[in-house]
MIBAKOL-631129 format. One record per atom (N, C-alpha, C): residue in three letters; x, y, z. Coordinates in steps of 0.2 Angstrom, whole numbers, plus 5000, padded with zeros to 4 digits. Atoms other than C-alpha are relative to their C-alpha. Layout:
ALAXYZ...
//
This chain:
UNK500450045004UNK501049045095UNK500049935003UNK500250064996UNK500248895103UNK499749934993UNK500450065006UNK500148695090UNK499649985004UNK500350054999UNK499048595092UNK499949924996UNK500050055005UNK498748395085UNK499549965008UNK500450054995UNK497548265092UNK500149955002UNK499750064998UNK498448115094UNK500850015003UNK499249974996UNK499948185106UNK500149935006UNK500150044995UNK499448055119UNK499950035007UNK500249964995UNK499148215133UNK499349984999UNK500550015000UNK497748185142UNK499449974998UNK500250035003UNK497048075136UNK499749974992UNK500050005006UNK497048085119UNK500549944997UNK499750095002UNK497647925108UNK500850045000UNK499249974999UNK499747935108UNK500149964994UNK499750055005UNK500747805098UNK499449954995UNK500650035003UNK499747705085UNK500449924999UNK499850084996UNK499747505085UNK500749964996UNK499650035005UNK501047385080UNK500149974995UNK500150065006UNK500447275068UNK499550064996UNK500449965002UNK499747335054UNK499449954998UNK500650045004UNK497947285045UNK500149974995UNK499750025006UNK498347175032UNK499550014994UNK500449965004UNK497747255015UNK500750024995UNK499849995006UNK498247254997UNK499750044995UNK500349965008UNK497947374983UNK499850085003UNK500049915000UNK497447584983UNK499649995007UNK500649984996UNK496747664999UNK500250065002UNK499949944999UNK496647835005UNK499550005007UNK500449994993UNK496047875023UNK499950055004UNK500249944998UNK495448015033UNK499850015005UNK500349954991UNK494848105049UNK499550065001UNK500849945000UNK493248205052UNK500350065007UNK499749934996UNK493848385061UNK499850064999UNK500149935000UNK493448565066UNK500350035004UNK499549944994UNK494348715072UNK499250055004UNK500249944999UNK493648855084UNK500150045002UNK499549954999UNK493749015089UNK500050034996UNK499849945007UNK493949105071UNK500649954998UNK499650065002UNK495349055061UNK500549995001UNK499150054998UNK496848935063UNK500349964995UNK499750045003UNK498148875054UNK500249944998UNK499650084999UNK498548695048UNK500750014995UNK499450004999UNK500348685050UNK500349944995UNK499650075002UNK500548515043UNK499449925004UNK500350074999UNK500048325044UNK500349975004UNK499750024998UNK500548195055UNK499649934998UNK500250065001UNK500447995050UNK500749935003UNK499950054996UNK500747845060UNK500349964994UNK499850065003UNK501947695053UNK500249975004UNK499850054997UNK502047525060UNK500849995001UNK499350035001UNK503447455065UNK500449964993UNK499750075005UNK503547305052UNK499450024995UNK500550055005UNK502447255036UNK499750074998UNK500449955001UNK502047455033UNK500550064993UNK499449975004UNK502947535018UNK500250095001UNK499649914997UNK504047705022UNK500150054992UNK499949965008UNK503947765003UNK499650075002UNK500149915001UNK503447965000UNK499049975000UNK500549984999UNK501647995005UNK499750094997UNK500149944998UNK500648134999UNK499250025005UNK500849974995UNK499048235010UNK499750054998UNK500449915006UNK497848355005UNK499450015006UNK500649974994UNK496448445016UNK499449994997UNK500849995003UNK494448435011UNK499650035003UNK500649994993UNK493148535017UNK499349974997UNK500650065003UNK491548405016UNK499450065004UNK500349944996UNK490248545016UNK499149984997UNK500750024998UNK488648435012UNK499849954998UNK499950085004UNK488148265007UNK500349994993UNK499550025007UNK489148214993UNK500450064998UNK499749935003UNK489848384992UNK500750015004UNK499449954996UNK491748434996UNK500550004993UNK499449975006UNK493248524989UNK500549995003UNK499450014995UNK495048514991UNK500150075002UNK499749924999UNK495648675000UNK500750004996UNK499149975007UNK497148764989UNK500550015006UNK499049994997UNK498848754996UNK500049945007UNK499950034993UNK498448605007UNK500349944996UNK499750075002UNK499348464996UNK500750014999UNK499150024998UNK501248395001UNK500149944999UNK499750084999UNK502148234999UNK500450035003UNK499450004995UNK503148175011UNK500849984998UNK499450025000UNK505048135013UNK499949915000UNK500050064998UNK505347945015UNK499750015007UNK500549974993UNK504347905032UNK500649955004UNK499750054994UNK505047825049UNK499449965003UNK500250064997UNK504547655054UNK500050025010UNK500250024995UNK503847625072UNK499950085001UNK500049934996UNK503547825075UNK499550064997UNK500349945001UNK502447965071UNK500450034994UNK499949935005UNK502948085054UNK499750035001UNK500349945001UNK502748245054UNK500150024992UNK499849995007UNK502448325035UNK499750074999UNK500049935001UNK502548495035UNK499350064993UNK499949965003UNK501648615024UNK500650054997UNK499549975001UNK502848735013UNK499750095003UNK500349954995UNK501648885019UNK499349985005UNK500850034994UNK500148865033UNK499350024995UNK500449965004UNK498548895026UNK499350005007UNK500449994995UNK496948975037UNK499449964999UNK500750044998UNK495448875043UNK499550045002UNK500549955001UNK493848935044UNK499549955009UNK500350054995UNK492848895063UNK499349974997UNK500850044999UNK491248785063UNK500049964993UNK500150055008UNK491648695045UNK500449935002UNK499750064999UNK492148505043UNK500549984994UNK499450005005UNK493748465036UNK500449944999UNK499750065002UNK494548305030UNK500749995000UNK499250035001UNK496348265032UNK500249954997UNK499750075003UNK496948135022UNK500849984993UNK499350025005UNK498248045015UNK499949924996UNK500050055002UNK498447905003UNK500749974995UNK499550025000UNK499547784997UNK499949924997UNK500250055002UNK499547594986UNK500449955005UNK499850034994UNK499847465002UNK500549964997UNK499350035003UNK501147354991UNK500650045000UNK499349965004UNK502247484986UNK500650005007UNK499550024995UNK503947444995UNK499949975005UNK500250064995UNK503547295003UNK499749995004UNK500849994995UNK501947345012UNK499749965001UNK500450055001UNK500847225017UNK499350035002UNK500349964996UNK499747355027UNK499850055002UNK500049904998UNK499147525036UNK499949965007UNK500149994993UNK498647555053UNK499350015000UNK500649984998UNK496947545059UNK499949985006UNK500450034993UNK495947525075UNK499550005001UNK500850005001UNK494447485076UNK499650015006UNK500249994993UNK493147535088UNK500250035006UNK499749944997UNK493647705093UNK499550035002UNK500349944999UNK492347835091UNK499249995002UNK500850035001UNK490547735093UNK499850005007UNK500250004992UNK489547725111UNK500449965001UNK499750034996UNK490447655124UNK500949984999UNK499450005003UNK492147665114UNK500450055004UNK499649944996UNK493647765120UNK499950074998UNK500149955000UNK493347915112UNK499250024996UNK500850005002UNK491347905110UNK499950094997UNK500149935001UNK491448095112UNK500450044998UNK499449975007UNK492848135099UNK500450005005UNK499349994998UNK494348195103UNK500150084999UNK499749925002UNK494848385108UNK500550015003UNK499349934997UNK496448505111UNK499850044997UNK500149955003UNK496048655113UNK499750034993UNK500449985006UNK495248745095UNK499949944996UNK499950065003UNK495348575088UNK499849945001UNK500550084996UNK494048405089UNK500149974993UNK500450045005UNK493748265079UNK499549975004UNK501050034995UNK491948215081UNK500049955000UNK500150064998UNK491348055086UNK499849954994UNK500450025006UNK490447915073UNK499350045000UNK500749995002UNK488847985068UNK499349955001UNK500350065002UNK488247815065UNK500249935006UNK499950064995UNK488747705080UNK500050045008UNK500349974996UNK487847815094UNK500750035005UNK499649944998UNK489347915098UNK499750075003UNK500249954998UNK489148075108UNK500650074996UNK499749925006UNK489848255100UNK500049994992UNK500350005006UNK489248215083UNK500250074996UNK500149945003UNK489748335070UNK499250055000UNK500649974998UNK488148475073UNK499949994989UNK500349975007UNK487048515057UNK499649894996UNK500550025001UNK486048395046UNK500849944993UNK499750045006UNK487748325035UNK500349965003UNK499450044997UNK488848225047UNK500349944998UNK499750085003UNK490048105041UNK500349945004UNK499850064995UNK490747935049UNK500450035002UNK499749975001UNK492047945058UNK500649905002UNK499749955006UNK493547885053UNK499649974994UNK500250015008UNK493347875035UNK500649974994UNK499550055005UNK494347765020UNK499650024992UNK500349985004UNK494147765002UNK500749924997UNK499750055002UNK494847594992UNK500050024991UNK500150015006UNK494447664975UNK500750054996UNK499549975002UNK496247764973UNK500550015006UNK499349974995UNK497947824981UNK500250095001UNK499549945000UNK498048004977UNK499350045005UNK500249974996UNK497148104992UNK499850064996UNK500149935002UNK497148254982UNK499349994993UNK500250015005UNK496148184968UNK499249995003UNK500950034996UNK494348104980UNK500349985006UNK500249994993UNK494048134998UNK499749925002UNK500450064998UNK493747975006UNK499550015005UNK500650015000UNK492047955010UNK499749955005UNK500550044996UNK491447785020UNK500449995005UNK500150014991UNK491347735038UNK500349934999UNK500050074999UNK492047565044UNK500449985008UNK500050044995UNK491847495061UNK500450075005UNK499749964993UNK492247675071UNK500749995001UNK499550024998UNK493947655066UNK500350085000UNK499649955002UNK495447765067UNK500649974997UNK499550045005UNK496547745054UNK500750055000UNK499549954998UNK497947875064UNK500550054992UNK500049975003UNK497948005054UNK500250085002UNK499749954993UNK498448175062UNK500050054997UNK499849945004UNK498548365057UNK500150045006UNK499649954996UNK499348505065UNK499850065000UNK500249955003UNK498548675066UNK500150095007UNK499949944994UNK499048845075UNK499550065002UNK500749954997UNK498148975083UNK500150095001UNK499849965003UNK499149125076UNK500350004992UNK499850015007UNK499749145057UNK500650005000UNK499450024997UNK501349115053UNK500550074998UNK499849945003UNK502749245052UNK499850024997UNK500049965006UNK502849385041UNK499350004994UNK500749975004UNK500849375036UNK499750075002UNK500249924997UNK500049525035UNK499250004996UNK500950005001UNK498149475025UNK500249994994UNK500449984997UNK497249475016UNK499649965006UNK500350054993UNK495949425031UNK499349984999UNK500849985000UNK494149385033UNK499849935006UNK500150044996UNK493249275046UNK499649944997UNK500350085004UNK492749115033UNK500549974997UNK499750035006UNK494049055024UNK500049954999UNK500250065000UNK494148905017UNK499349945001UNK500650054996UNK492248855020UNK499750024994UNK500449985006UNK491248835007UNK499050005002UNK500750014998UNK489548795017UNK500050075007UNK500349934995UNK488648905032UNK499749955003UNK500250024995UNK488248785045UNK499550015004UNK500650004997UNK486548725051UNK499550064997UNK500449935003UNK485748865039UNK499149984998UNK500750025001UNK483948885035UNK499950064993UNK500449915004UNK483149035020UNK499850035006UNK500449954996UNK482549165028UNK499650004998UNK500549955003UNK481049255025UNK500050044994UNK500049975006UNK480549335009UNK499850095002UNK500249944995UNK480749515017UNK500450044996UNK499649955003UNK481449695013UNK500650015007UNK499550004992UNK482749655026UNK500850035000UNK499449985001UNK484349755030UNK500349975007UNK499850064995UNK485349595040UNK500750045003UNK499350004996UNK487149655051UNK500149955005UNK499650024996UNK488449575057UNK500750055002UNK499449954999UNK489649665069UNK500650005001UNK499450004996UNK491449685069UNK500450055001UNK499849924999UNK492749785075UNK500849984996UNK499450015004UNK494649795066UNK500250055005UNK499749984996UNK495949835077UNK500550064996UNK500049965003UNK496649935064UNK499950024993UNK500249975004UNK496750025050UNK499949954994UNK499950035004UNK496449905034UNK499350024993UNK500450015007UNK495849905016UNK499449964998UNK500650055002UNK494049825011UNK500150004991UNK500249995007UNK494149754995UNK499449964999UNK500550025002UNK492649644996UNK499649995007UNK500749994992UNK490849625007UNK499749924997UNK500250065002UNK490349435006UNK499349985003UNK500550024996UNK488849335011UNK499849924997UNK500450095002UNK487949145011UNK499450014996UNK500750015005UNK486549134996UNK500049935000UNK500250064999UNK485948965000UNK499649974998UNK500650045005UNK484848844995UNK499350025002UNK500549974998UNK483148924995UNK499950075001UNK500049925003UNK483749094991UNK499850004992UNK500149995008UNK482949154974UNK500350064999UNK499849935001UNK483449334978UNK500750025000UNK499550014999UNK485049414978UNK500050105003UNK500049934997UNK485549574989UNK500050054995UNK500049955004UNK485349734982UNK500350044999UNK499449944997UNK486449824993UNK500649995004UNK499850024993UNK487849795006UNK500850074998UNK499649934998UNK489049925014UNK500149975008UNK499750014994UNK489949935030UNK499650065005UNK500349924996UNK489050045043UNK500450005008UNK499949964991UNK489750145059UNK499749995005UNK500450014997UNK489050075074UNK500050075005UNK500249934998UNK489450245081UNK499650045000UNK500649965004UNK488650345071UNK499549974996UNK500550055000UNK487550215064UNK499750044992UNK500049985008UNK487950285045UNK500449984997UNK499750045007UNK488650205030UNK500850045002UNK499549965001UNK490450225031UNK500050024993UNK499949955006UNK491150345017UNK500349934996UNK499450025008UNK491750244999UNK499749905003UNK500350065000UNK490850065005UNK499149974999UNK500650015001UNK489250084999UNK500149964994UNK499650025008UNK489249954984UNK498949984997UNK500550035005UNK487349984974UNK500049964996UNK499950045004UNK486849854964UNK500549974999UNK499550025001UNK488149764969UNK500249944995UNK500050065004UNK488949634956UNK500349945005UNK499950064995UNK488949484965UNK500449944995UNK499850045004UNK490049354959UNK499949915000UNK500350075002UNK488949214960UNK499049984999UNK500749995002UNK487049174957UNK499649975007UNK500450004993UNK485549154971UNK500049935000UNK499950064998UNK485748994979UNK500749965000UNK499250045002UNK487748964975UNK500050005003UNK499550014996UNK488348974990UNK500450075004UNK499749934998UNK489649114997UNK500150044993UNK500249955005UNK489549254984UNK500550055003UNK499749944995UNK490549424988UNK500050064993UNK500149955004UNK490549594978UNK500650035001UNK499549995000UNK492249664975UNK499950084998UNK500049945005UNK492649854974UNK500650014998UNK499750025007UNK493449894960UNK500750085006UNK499449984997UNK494450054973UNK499849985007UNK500150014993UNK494349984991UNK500150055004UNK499949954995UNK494050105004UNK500650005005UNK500050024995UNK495050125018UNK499950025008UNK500449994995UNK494250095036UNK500549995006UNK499850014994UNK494950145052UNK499749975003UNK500050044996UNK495150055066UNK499550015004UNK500749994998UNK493250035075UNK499649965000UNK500350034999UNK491849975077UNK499449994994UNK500350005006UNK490649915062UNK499649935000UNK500450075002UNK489149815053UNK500250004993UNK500250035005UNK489449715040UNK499350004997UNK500850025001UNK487849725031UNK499750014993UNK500450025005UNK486749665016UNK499250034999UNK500649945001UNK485049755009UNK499649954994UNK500550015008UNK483649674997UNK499350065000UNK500549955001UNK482449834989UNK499749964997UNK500550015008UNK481449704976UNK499450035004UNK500749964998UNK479749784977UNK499749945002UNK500350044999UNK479149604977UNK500749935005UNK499550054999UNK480349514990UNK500149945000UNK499850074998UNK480949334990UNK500750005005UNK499550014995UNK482149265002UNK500649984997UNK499449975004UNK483849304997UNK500749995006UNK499750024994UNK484649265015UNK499949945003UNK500150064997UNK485249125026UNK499950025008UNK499549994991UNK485349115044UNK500049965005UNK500050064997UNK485848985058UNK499950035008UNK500249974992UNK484949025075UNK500549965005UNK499550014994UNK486049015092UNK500849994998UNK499250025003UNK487649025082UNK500550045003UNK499749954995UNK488249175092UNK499749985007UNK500250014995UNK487649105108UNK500249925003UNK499750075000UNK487748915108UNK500549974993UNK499750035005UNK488548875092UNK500850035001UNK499549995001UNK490248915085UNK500250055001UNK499849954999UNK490449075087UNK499650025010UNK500450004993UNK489649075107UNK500850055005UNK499650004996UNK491449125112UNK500450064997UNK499649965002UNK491749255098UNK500449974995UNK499750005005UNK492649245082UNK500750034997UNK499449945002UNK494349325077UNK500449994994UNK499450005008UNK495549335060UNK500250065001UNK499649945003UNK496849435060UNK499950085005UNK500449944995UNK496249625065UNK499350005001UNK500950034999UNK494449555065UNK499949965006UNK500050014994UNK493749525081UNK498950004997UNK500950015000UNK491649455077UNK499849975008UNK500350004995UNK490949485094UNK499549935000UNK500650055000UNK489649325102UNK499750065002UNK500749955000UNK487949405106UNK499950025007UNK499949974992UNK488449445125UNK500750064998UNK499249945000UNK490049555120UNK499750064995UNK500449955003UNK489049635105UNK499950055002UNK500349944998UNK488549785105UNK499350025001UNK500750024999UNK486749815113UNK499650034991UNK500350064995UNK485549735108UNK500449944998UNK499650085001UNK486549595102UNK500349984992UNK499850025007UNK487449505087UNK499649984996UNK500450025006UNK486649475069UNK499350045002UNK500649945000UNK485449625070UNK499750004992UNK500349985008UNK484149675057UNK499550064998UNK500649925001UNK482849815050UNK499649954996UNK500550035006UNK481349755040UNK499650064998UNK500449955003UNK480649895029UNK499449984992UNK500650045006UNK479449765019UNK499650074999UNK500449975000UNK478149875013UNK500350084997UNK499649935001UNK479450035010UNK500749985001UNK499150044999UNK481149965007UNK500450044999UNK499449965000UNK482650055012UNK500550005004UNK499550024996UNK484350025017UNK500250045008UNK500049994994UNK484250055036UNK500649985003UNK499750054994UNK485450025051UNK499849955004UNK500450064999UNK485049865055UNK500050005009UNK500050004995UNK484549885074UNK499849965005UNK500550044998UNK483349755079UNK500349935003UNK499950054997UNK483649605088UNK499749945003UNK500550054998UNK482649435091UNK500549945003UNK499550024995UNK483949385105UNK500149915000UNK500050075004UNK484249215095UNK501049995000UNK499049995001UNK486249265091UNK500049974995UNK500150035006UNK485749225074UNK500750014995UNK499449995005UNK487349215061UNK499550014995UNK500150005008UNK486749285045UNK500550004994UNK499550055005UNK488349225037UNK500150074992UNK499949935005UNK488949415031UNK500949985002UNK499350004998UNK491049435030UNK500350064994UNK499649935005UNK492149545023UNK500950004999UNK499350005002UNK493949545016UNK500450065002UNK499649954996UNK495149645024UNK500950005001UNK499350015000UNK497049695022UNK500350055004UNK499749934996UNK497949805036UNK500550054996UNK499749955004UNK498449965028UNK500649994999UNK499250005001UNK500349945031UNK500149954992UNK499850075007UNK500149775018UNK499650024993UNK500449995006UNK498649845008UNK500450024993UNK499649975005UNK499949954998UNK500549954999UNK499750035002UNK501049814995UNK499649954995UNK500550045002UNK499649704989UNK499750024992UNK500449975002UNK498849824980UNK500550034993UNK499649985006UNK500349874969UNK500349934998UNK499850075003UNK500549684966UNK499549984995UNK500650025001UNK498849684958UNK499649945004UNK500550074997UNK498149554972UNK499350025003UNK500849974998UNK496749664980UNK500050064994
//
């Protein structure tokens, strides 16, 4: 298992944070614009910088946000801890009690907050004039699966992609509790040394369940499709044996429709696996919500293979019911391949021919096809699926949790 954190001081990445602090009274919470890649990683924990002098060492707590569209974020679940008392002039580390999984290509919020008087504080840490054109790190900051983007707004280069980017870093003066509101504004490309810690295997003794989205609430750089009778796949392969209990997907803004169909099919034999076909499936959210998913009520289980993910709309009259983000298997986040767990989401070179995010359209005569077709785009259709390796499934399963 290999950590990662952005502010180590390797290779040039920022190290120690300054010695004075910013002089500043009353609530403030602060944060850090971030994405993992790769598929999913764990954050291990927070790390927060204290001045030498004039910064108070009282209990802090952190909490993680995924910020998934203008004005829109949520806290991830199981990512809030307070700290121990802190140490002056040095980096803290503050652990989570378990890791929780990250999802690649979403942006996510680190933050902690804190009332700057309390025990004798007069201050935080900030620096200004970090992440803007000509700054030191115009063009964010990376290790390994792990960047914080640049400012959006001060002609910085590696810009969070997509159409919502936020400053970077980010503060909030209207509270102290992190967990409560995500700080939100931009001020002068500062970095308010803030730090998170995230691995790039799970932690011991996990066993699932898996899927390659967690914690995301959005579907990056998405557009509607087309109003078509289309059967969309995405392909992966499970390294072994594991339990599906659920087929999920992005219904986004501009979907009226809602799939009719989705099942797991053989790229083999290019037939619906046995016990995955879910008719009429009941989705657990409405067209346009967002990530949706259809649970079966007995989950099949599916050896270890190769498979599409895939989605179906029969309406006789269709509207667009699907999303999808062109070059995301190619240039975007998934360019280098996706992974969780026994999940392995090929890019659109490793695929299997013709390439990844395939589709059928049987407008005109609608029927759940294998989705074969290919408009060499490496398009994500934003399909995923829940997955527990049989050894745990039975453990899970007699827990009531799948």
């Amino acid at each position: 298992m290999t950590s990662y954190r952005l502010m180590d001081g390797a290779d040039g990445r920022p190290g120690d944070g300054p010695s004075e602090v910013t002089s500043y009274s009353g609530d403030f919470i602060a944060g850090l614009c971030v994405s993992v890649t790769g598929g999913v990683r764990w954050l291990e924990g927070y790390w927060w910088w204290v001045c030498p002098a004039g910064q108070s060492t009282a209990p802090q707590k952190f909490a993680l946000w995924n910020h998934y569209g203008a004005g829109l974020n949520a806290l991830v679940s199981g990512s809030v801890v307070t700290s121990g008392t802190l140490g002056a002039g040095q980096w803290n580390y503050v652990p989570l009690s378990s890791p929780i999984p990250l999802a690649p290509g979403t942006q996510y919020v680190p933050s902690t907050g804190f009332v700057t008087s309390t025990d004798g504080g007069t201050g935080f840490p900030a620096t200004n004039d970090q992440f803007g054109s000509g700054q030191p790190y115009a063009g964010g900051i990376v290790n390994g699966p792990l960047t914080a983007w640049s400012d959006s707004t001060s002609g910085g280069t590696n810009n969070y992609p997509g159409s919502y980017s936020m400053d970077q870093g980010l503060f909030s003066a209207a509270g102290s509790d992190p967990s409560a509101a995500p700080p939100v504004n931009g001020s002068n490309s500062a970095n308010f040394w803030i730090d998170l810690q995230v691995a790039d295997t799970p932690p011991g003794g996990y066993e699932g369940p898996w899927q390659i989205y967690p914690a995301m609430l959005d579907a990056e750089g998405f557009e509607a499709d087309l109003g078509h009778n289309y059967t969309l796949g995405t392909e992966i392969t499970l390294s072994q044996a594991c339990t599906l209990s659920a087929i999920r997907y992005y219904s986004g803004s501009g979907c009226t429709q809602l799939a009719t169909d989705a099942a797991l099919w053989d790229v083999a034999t290019q037939e619906i696996v046995a016990g995955t076909h879910l008719p009429a499936p009941s989705w657990s959210g409405a067209a346009g919500s967002g990530w949706i998913q259809a649970d079966y009520d007995s989950p099949p289980v599916i050896p270890a293979g190769d498979y599409k993910i895939a989605i179906f709309n029969s309406a006789e009259s269709p509207e667009p019911f699907n999303v999808t983000t062109v070059g995301y298997f190619t240039t975007g986040f998934g360019a280098a391949g996706l992974t969780s767990g026994p999940i392995t989401c090929p890019d659109a070179t490793s695929a299997t021919s013709p390439g990844q995010g395939t589709y059928q359209d049987t407008t005109g005569s609608p029927s759940f096809v294998y989705p074969d077709e290919y408009v060499a785009e490496g398009q994500n259709y934003w399909l995923d699926a829940i997955v527990t390796p049989v050894a745990a499934s039975a453990l899970l399963m007699a827990a009531g949790i799948i």
